[in-house]
C-alpha positions as CSV (number, residue, x, y, z in Angstrom):
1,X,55.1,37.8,31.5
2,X,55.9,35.6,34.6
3,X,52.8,34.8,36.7
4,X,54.2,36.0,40.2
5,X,52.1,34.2,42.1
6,X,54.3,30.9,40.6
7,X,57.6,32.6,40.5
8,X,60.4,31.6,42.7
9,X,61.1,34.3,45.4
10,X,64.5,35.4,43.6
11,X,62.8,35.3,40.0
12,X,59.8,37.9,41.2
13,X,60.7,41.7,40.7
14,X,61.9,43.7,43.7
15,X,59.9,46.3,45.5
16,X,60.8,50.3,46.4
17,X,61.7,48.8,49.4
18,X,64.1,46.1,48.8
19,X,66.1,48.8,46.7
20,X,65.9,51.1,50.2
21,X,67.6,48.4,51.7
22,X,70.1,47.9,49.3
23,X,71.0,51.5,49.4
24,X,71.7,50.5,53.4
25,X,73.9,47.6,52.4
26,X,75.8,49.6,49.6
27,X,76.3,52.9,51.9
28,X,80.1,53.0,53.3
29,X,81.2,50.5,51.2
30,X,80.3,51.7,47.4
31,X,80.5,55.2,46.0
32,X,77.7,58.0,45.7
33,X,78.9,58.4,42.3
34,X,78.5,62.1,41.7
35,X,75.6,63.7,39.0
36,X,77.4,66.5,36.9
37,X,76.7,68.8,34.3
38,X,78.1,70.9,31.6
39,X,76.8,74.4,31.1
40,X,78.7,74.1,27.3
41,X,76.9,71.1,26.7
42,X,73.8,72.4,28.1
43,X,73.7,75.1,25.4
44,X,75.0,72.6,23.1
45,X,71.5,70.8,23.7
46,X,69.1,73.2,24.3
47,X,68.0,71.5,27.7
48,X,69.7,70.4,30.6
49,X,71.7,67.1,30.8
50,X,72.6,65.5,34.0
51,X,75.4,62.9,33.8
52,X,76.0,60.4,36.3
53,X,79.3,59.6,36.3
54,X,79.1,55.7,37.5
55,X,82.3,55.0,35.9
56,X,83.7,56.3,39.1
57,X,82.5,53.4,41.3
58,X,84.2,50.6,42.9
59,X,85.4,47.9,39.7
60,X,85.0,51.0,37.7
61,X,81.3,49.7,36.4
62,X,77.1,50.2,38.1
63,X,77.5,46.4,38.7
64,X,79.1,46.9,42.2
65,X,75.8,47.7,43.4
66,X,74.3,44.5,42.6
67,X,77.0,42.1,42.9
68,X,77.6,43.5,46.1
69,X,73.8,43.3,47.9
70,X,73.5,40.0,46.3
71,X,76.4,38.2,48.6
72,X,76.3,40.2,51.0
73,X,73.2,38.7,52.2
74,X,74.4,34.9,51.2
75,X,74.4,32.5,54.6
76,X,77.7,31.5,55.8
77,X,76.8,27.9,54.5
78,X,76.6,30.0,51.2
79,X,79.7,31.5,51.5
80,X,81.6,28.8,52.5
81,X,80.7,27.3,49.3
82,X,81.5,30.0,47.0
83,X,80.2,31.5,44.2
84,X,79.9,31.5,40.1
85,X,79.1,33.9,37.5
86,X,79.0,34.6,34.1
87,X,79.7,37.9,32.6
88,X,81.7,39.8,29.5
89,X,84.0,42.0,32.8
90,X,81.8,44.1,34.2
91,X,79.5,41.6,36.4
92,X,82.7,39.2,36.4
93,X,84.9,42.0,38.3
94,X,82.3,43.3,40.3
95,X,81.2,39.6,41.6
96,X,85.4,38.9,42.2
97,X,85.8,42.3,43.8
98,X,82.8,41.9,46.4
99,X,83.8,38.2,46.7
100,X,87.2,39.1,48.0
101,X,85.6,41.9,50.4
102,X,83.7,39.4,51.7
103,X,85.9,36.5,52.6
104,X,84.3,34.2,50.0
105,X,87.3,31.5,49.3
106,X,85.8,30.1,45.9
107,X,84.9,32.5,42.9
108,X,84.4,31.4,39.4
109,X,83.7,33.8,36.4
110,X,82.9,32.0,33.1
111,X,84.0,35.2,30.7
112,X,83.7,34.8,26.6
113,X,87.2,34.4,25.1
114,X,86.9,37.8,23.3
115,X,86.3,39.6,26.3
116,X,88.7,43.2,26.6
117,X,91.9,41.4,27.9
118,X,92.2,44.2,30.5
119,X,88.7,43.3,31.9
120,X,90.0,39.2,32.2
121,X,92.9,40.4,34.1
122,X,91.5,42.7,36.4
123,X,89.0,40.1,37.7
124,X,91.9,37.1,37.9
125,X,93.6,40.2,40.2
126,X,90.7,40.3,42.6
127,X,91.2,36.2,43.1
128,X,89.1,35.0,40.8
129,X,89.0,31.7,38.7
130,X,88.6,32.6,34.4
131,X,86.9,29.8,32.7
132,X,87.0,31.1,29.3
133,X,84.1,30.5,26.5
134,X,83.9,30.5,23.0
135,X,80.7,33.9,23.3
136,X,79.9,32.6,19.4
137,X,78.9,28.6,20.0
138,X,78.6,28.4,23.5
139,X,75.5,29.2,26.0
140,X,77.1,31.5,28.9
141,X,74.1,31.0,31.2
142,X,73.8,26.9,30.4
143,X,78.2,26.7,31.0
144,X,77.3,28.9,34.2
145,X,74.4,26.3,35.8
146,X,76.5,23.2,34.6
147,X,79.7,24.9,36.8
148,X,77.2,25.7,39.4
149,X,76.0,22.1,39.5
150,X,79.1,20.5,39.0
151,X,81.4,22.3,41.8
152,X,77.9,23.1,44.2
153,X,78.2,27.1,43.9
154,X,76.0,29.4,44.2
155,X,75.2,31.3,40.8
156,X,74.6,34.9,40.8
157,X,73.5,35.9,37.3
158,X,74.4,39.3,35.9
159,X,71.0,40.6,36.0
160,X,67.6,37.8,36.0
161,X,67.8,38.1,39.9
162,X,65.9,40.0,42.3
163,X,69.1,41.1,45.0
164,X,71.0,42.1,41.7
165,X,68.3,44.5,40.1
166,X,67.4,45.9,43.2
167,X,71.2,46.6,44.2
168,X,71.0,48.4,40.4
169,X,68.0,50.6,41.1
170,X,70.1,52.2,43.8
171,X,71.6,54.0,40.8
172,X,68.2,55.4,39.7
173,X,67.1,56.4,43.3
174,X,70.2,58.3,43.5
175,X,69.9,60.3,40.4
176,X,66.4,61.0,42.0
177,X,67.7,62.3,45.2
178,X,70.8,64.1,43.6
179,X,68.1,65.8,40.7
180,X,66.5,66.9,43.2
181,X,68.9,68.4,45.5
182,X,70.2,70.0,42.2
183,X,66.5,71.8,41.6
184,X,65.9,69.4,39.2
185,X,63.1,66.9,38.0
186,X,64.4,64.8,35.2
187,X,62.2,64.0,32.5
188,X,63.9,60.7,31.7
189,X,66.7,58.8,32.5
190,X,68.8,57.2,29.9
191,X,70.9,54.0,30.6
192,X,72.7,51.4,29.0
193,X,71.4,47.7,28.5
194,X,71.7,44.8,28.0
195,X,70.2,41.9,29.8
196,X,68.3,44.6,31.6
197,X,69.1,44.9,35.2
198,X,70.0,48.4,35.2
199,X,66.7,49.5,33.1
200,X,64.5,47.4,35.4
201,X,66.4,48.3,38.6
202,X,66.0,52.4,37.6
203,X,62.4,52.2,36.4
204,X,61.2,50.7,39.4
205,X,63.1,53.2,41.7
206,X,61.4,55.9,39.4
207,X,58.5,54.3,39.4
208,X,58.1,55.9,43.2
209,X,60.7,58.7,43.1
210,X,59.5,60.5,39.8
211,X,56.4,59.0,38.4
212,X,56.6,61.3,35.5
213,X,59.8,60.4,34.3
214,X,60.5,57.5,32.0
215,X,63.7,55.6,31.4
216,X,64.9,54.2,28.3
217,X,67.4,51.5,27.5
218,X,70.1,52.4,24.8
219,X,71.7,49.6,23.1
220,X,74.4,49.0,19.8
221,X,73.1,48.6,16.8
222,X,72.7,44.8,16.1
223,X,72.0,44.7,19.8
224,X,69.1,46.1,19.6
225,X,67.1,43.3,21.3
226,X,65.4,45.7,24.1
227,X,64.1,48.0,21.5
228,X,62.8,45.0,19.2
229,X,61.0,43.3,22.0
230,X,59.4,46.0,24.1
231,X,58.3,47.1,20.1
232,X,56.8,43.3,19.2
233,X,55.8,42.6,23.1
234,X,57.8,39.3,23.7
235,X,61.3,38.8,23.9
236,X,63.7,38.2,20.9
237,X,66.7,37.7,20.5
238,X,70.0,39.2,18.8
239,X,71.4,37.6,14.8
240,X,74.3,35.2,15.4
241,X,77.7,36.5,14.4
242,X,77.1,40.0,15.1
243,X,79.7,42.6,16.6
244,X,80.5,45.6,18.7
245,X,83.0,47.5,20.2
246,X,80.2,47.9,23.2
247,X,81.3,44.7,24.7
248,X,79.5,45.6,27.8
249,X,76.3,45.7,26.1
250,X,76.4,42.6,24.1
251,X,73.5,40.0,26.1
252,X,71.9,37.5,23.4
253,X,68.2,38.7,24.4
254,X,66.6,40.1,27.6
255,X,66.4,38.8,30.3
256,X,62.8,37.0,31.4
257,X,62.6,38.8,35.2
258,X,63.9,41.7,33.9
259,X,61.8,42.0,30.7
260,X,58.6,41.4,32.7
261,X,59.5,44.7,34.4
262,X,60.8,46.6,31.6
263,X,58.0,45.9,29.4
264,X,55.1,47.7,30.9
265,X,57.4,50.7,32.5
266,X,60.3,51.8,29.8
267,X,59.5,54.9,27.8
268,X,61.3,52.6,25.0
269,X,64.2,51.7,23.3
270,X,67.1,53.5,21.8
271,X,70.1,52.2,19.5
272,X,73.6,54.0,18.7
273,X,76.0,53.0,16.5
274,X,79.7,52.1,17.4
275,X,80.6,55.6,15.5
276,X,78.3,57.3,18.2
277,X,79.4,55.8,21.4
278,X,83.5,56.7,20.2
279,X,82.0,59.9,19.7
280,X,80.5,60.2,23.2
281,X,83.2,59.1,25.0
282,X,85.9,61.8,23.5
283,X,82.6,64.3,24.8
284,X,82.7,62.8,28.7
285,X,86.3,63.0,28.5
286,X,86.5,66.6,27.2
287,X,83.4,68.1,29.3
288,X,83.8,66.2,32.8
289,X,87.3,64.9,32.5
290,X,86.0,61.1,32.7
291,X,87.3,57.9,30.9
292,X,84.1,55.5,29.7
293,X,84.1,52.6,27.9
294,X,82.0,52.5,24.8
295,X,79.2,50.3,26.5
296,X,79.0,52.9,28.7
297,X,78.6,55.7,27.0
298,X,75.6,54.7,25.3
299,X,73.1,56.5,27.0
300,X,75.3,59.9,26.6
301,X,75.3,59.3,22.8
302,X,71.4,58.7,22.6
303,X,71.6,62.4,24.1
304,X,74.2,63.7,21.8
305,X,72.6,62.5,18.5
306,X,69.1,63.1,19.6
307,X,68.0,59.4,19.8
308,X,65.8,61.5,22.6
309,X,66.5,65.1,22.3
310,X,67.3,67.0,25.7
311,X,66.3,70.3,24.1
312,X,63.8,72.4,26.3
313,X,64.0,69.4,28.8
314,X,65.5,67.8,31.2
315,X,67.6,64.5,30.6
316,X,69.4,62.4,33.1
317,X,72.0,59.8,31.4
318,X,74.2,57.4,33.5
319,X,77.8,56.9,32.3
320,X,77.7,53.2,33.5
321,X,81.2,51.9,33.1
322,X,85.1,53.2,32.3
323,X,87.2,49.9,32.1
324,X,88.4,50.4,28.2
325,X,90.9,49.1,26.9
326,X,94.0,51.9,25.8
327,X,93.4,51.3,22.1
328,X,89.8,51.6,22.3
329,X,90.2,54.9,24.2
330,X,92.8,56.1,22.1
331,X,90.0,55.7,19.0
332,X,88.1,57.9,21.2
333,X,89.9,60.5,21.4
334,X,91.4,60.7,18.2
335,X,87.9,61.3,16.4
336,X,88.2,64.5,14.2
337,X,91.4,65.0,14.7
């Protein structure tokens, strides 16, 4: 764990009250993504499920909440520099996206070569420079602190960053408020991960809004690395050469910040198979009428297939991203027929 009385301001965790004022920075300019429910699915389950749909928020992904209160508070010295990040699309169009909003001139995204093609584009369309990277033999976070160094931008990592996590607990504190207003008190609240900004974000928002609850991070099979190191107590990392459709969800290992936080507050770790995500998204697409991409529908299969069962409960799951690829979603939707 990181001694925080050592740590570099940006490397400590955030408090309640940093994420209260990123909810002030992200209100008007991202979307109160909506919590739904499906009475079907309810019975389905046994318990009540709460789905929030973050798939409908701006670049289509959770990660315009933290890309967005991180440079919205960078100095205009800052600014005027510009920016780098590296990311698989998600943090890569969200950092572009906000970029743009904010009149940064410079914005580089170091993306793996084998990143969805529609997810490459879509951040080269908000004015971004690609450098692509071979995700098998080369070190996203040591190419993204060389490009840094070597063109004096600011990095903003996906998730080891105190403005990002916090800008990700917003999520959490608003399936708190939304539960509420709904008459209900989740339980838990399942969500994707993989470096572990989201989970850290949401269990420290919980952590004041519903003490009792717990949230678990769902990951891929052979991504497992959450689940493996809150289970051995230290981080590890993911085998070489592995796959997934859930390119989303694909970091090496935790990340250091956001393990430290994770470790002592998840209820644990959950894993899904490819099979299981497909399935999922041809469920949010039938029940709520929402396209997600496999990364992000994760959490919903952990519900589905009981990785945590929702019966005589109640279970909050975010749907955290919809940028798919058409032959991915097609898959999808095609299962059992």
């Amino acid at each position: 764990m990181n001694d925080i009385a050592t740590t570099p301001w940006h490397l400590a965790p955030p408090s309640f009250e940093e994420i209260e004022e990123a909810a002030g920075r992200i209100r008007g300019v991202l979307v109160e993504t909506p919590l739904l429910e499906s009475e079907r699915l309810n019975a389905r389950l046994g318990g009540r499920l709460l789905v929030k749909a973050e798939g409908l928020q701006r670049t289509g992904s959770f990660k315009a909440r933290g890309a967005w209160n991180r440079l919205s508070v960078l100095s205009a010295e800052e600014r005027a520099r510009g920016v780098v990040a590296f990311s698989s699309g998600n943090h890569a169009q969200a950092v572009a996206w906000a970029g743009r909003r904010l009149g940064i001139g410079t914005v580089v995204i170091a993306m793996p070569a084998d990143a969805p093609a529609a997810k490459i584009e879509r951040t080269r369309g908000w004015g971004a420079e690609v450098v692509l990277y071979d995700r098998a033999t080369e070190d996203r976070e040591a190419l993204g602190r060389r490009l840094a160094e070597e063109l004096g931008l600011i990095l903003v990592p996906p998730y080891d960053d105190r403005r990002v996590i916090a800008g990700a607990g917003t999520l959490g504190r608003e399936v708190a408020q939304q539960a509420a207003a709904m008459g209900a008190t989740p339980e838990a609240l399942l969500v994707c991960c993989a470096g572990g900004g989201l989970t850290a974000g949401c269990a420290l928002a919980l952590e004041t809004l519903l003490p009792a609850a717990r949230v678990f991070a769902v990951e891929p099979v052979g991504f497992d690395d959450t689940a493996r190191s809150l289970a051995a107590g230290t981080r590890l990392g993911n085998a070489p050469g592995t796959t997934s459709i859930c390119d989303a969800v694909l970091a090496p290992m935790p990340g250091a910040l956001t393990f430290s936080i994770n470790a002592p507050r998840l209820g644990g770790g959950l894993v899904v198979s490819d099979s299981e995500a497909l399935a999922a998204m041809r469920v949010a697409f039938e029940e709520f009428g929402l396209v997600v991409e496999p990364g992000g529908a994760v959490a919903l299969a952990a519900a589905l297939f009981e990785r945590l069962p929702v019966a005589h409960r109640t279970v909050a799951v975010a749907l955290t991203g919809a940028n798919v690829d058409a032959g991915i979603y097609r898959r999808a939707l095609s299962l059992g027929d």
